[in-house]
C-alpha positions as CSV (number, residue, x, y, z in Angstrom):
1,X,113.0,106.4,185.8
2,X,111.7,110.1,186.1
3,X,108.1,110.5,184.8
4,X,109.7,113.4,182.2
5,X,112.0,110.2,180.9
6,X,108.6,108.0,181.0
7,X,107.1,110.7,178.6
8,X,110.2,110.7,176.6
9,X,109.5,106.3,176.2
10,X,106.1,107.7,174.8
11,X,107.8,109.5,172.6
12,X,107.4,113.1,173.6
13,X,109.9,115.3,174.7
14,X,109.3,118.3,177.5
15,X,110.9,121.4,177.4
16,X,110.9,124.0,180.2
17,X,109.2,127.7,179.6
18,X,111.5,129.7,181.5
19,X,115.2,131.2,181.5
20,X,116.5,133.5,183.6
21,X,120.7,134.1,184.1
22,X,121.1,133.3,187.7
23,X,118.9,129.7,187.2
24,X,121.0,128.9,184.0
25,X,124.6,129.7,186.4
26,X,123.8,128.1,189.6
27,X,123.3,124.8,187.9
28,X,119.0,124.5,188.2
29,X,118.6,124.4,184.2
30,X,121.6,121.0,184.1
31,X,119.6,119.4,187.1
32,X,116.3,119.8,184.8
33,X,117.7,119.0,182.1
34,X,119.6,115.6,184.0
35,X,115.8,114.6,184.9
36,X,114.7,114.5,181.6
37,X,114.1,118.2,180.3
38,X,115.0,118.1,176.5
39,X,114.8,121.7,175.7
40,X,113.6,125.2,176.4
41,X,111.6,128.2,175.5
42,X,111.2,132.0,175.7
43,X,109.0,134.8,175.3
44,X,109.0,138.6,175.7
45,X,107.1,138.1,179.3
46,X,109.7,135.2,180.7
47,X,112.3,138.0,179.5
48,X,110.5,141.1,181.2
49,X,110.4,139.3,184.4
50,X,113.9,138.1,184.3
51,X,116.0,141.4,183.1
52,X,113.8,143.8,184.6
53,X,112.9,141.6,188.2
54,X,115.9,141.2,189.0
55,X,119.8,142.5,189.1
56,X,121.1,139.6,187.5
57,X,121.9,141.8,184.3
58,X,122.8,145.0,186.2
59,X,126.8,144.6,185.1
60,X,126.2,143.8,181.6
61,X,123.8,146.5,181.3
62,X,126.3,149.4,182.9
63,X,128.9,148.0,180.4
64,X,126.6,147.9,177.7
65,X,125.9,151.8,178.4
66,X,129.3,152.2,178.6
67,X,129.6,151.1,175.7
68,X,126.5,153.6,174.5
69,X,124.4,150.8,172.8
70,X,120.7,151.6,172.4
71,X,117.7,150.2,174.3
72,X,117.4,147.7,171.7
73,X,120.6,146.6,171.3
74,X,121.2,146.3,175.0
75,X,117.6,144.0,174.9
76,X,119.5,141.6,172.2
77,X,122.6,141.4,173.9
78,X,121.3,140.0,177.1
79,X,118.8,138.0,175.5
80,X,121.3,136.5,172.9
81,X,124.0,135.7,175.9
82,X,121.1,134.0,177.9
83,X,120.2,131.9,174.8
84,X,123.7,131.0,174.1
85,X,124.2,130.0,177.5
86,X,121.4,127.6,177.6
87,X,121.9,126.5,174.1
88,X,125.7,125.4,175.3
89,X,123.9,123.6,178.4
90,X,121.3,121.3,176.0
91,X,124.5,121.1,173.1
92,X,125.0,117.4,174.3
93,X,121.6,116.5,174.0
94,X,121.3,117.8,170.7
95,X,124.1,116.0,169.7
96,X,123.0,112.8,171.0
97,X,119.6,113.3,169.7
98,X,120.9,113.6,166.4
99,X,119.2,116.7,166.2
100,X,115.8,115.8,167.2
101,X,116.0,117.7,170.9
102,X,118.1,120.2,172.7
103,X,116.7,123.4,171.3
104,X,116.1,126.4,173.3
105,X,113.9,128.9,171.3
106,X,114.4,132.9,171.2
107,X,111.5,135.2,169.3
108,X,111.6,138.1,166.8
109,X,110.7,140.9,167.9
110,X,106.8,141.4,168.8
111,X,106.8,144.6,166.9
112,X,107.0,142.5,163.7
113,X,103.5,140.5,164.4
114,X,102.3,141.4,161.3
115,X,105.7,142.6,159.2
116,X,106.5,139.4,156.8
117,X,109.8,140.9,155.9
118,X,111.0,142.8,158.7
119,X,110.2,139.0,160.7
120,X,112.2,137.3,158.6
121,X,115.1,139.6,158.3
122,X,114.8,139.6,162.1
123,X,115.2,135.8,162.4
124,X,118.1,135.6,160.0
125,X,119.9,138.0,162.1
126,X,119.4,136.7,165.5
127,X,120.2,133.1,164.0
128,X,123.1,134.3,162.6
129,X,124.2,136.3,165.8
130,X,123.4,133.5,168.3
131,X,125.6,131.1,166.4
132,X,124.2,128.1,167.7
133,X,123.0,125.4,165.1
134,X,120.4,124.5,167.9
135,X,118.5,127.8,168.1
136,X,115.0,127.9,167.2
137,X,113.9,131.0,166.1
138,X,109.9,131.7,167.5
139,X,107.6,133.4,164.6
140,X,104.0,134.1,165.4
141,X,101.1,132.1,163.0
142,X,99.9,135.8,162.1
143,X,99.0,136.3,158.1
144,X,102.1,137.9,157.9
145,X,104.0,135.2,159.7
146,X,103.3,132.4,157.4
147,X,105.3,133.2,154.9
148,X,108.3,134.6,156.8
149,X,108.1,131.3,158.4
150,X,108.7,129.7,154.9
151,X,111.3,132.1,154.0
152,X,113.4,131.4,157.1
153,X,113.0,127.4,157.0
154,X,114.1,127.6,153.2
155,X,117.3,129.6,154.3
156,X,117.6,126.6,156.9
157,X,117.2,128.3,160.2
158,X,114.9,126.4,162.7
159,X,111.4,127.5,163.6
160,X,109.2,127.3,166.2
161,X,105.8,128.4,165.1
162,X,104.2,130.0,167.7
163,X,100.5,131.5,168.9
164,X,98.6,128.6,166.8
165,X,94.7,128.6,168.3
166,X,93.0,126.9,165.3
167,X,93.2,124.1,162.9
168,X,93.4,126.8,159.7
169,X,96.4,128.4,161.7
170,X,97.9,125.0,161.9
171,X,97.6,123.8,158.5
172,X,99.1,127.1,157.6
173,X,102.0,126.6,159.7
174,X,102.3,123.4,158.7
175,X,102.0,124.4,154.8
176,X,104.7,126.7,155.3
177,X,107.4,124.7,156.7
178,X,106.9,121.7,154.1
179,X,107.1,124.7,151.7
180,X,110.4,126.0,153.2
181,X,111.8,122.6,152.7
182,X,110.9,122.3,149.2
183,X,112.7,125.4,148.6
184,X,115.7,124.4,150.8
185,X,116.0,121.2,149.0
186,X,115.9,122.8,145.3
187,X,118.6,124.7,146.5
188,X,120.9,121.8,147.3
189,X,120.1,122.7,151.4
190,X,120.8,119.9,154.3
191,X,117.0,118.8,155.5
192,X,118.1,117.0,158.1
193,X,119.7,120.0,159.8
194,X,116.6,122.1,159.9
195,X,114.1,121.7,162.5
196,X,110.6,123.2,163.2
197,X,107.4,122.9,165.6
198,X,104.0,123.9,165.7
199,X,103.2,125.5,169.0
200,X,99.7,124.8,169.6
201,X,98.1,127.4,172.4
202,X,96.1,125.5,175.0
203,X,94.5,126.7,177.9
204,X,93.5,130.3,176.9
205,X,91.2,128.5,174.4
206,X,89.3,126.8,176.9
207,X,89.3,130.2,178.9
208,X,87.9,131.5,176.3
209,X,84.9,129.1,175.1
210,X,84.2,128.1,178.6
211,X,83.3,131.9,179.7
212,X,81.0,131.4,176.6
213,X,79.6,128.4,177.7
214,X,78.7,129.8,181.0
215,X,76.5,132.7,179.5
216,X,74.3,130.2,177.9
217,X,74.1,127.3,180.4
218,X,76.5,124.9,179.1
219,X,78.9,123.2,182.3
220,X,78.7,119.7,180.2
221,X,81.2,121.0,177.5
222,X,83.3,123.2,179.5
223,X,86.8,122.4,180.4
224,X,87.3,120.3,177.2
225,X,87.5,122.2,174.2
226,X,91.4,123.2,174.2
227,X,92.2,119.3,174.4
228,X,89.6,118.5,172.0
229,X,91.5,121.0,169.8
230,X,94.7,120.1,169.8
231,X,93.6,116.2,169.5
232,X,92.3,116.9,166.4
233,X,95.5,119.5,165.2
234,X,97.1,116.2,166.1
235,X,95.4,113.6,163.9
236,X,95.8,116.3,161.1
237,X,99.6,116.6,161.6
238,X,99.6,112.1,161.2
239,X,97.8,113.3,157.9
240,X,99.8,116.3,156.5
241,X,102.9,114.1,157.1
242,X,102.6,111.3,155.1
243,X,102.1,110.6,151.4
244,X,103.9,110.8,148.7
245,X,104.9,114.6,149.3
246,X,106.4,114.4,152.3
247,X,107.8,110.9,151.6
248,X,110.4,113.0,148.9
249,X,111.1,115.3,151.4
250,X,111.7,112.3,154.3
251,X,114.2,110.3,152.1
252,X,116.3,113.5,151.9
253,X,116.6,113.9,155.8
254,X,113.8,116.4,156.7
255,X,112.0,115.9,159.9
256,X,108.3,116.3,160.9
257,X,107.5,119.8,162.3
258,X,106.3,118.1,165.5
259,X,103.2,120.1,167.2
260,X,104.0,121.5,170.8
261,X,101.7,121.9,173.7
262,X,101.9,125.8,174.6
263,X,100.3,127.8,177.6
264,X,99.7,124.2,179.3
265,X,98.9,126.0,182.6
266,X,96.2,125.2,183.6
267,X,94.1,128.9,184.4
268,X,91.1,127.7,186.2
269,X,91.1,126.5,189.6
270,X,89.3,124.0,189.3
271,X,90.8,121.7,186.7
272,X,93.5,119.3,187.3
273,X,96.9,121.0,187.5
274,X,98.2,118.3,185.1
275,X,95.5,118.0,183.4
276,X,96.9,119.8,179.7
277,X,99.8,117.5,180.3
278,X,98.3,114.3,180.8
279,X,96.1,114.4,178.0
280,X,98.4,115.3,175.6
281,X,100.9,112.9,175.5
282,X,101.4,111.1,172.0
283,X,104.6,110.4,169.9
284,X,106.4,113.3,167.5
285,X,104.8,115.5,170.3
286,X,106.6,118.7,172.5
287,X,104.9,120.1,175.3
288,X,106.5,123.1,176.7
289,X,105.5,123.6,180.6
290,X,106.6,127.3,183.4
291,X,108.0,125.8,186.3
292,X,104.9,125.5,188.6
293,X,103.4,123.1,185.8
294,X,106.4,121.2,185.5
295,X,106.9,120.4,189.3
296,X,103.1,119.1,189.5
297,X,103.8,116.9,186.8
298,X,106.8,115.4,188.1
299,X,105.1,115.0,191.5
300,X,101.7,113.7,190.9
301,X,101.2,113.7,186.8
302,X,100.3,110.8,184.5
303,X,102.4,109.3,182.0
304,X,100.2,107.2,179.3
305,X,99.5,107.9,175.9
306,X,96.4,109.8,176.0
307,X,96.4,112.4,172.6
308,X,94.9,109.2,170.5
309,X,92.0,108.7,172.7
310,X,88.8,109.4,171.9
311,X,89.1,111.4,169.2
312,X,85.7,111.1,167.5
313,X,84.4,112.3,170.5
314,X,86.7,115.0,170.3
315,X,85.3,115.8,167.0
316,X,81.8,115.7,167.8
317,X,82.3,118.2,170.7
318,X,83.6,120.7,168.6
319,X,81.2,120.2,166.1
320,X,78.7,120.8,168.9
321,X,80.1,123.5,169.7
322,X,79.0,125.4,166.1
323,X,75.4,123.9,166.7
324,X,75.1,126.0,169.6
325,X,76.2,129.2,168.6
326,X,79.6,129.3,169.7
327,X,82.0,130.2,166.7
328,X,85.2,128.8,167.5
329,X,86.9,130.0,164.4
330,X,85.8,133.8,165.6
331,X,87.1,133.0,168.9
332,X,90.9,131.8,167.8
333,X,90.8,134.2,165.9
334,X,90.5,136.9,168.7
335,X,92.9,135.2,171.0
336,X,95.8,135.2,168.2
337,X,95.2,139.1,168.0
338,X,94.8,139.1,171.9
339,X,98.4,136.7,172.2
340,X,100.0,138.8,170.0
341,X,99.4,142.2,172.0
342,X,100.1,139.5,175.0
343,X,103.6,139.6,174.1
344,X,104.1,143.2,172.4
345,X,102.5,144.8,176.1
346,X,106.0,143.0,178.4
347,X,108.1,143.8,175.6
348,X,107.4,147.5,175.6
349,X,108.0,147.3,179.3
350,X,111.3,145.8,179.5
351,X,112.2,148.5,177.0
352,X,111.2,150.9,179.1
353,X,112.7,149.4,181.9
354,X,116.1,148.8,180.1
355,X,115.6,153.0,179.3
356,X,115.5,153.9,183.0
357,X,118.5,151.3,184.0
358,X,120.3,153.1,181.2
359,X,119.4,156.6,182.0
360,X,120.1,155.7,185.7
361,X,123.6,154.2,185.0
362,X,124.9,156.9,182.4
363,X,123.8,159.8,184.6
């Protein structure tokens, strides 16, 4: 048994943080996906890097000129054939799963960070134009974003919540997709046919506090913050999804909104390069790993349930954190503001790199 099919016994499920055309075509994505990858994800960066580093889109682009789309349009249909490819490639395993895996996950534009209804306008449409029933449609955890993320669940289109640092942000998500399903429900909606996770940002929180731990002395609690985090995002998820208002919801089909491990790369050197893997590992759980993170793990990572361990521990480090002077609210806070100019910065670069394939092919 692979160790991804080990983590899938545990009961989470990893998807892979990359797509590009000529990995899909040549067969790499199936052989993933035949050792135990069960989905996959996107952002404007993984994008940039694949339509503008290479010449696997070069033909579509000259016919797309020739066809005298914009920029913009161009963008979407590259990205939406990409997606559908891949979505067609995990189709079997979202069949078999009943629904549970075998999404691949496209995001609205980052120019709509902090537009509620331009986002949710934006999701409906790419849903609708992907025409895949296992498309999730990424949404940033911005004040705007929460309640374009309920809009869209309601019209059942699945979400993945994205660029969650903090427990508020997390609740929030988690608020608004319980609320979508209310709505979806009153409006006679299949529950069961609508999915949605929480993607939890990782290592760019430890990052973060560690670089403020340094400037006042602190090695003892560095390198364990991010994992403490998400631990206790994790015992709050086993709370938001019980009782009695989520039982109604249960009996008619819906499905937790499972959190997912994001930016599990690990930045610093000097930490394990498993290490935001093997902790994390926990039923109802998705961690999302880039290739280099995923190829460590399957050579040399840890399969065990870890995310229940030591929690109170956990708790009291982050509590400690306060005590000392570090606000962590104040620093999630600044890293979804920094993650969401993160992923407006490639964007505007593959438009402007799709402007100068365009300019070059119609002149």
């Amino acid at each position: 048994m692979s160790k991804l099919n080990e983590l899938t016994e545990l009961g989470q499920a990893v998807w892979f943080d990359y797509i590009r055309r000529s990995f899909t075509r040549a067969g790499d994505l199936q052989a993933l996906i035949d050792q135990g990858v069960r989905g996959v994800t996107s952002n404007p960066a993984i994008f940039e890097k694949a339509i503008a580093g290479s010449d696997d889109y070069d033909d579509d682009i000259q016919r797309l000129v020739g066809e005298r789309k914009s920029v913009n349009e161009i963008y979407e249909a590259l990205a939406l054939e990409d997606i559908r490819q891949v979505a067609d490639l995990l189709r079997p395993l979202y069949d078999r799963t009943d629904g549970r895996d075998g999404y691949v996950s496209l995001e609205v534009s980052p120019t709509l960070a902090h537009d509620t209804s331009g986002s949710a306008d934006n999701a409906k449409r790419l849903f609708a134009a992907a025409n895949r029933p296992n498309l999730m449609i990424k949404i940033p955890a911005t004040p705007a974003g929460i309640p374009a993320i309920e809009t869209v669940i309601a019209a059942g289109i699945n979400v993945n919540v994205t660029l969650i640092f903090s427990l508020v942000q997390y609740e929030a998500a988690a608020g608004a997709y319980i609320n979508g399903l209310e709505k979806l429900l009153e409006a006679g909606g299949a529950l069961g046919q609508t999915a949605s996770v929480a993607s939890f940002f990782i290592s760019r929180v430890d990052t973060a506090v560690d670089t403020a731990l340094e400037k006042i002395g602190r090695s003892d609690l560095q390198g364990t913050t991010a994992i403490d985090n998400a631990k206790l995002a994790y015992a709050r998820f086993r709370e938001i999804f019980a009782g009695d208002r989520w039982d109604r919801l249960a009996r008619a089909g819906a499905r937790v909104q499972r959190p997912l491990w994001a930016s599990t790369g690990t930045k610093n050197p000097a930490y394990a390069d498993t290490l935001y893997v093997d902790s994390l590992i926990g039923p109802d759980t998705v961690n999302t790993l880039p290739p280099a993170t995923l190829q460590a793990f399957m050579d040399h990572g840890q399969a065990s349930l870890t995310i229940n361990k030591n929690v109170e521990a956990a708790r009291n480090r982050i509590l400690a954190l306060s005590n000392i002077g570090i606000g962590l609210e104040t620093i999630t806070k600044q890293l979804l503001d920094e993650g969401v100019a993160a992923f407006a910065k490639p964007f505007e670069s593959l438009m402007g790199s799709i402007e100068g394939k365009r300019e070059k092919l119609s002149g």
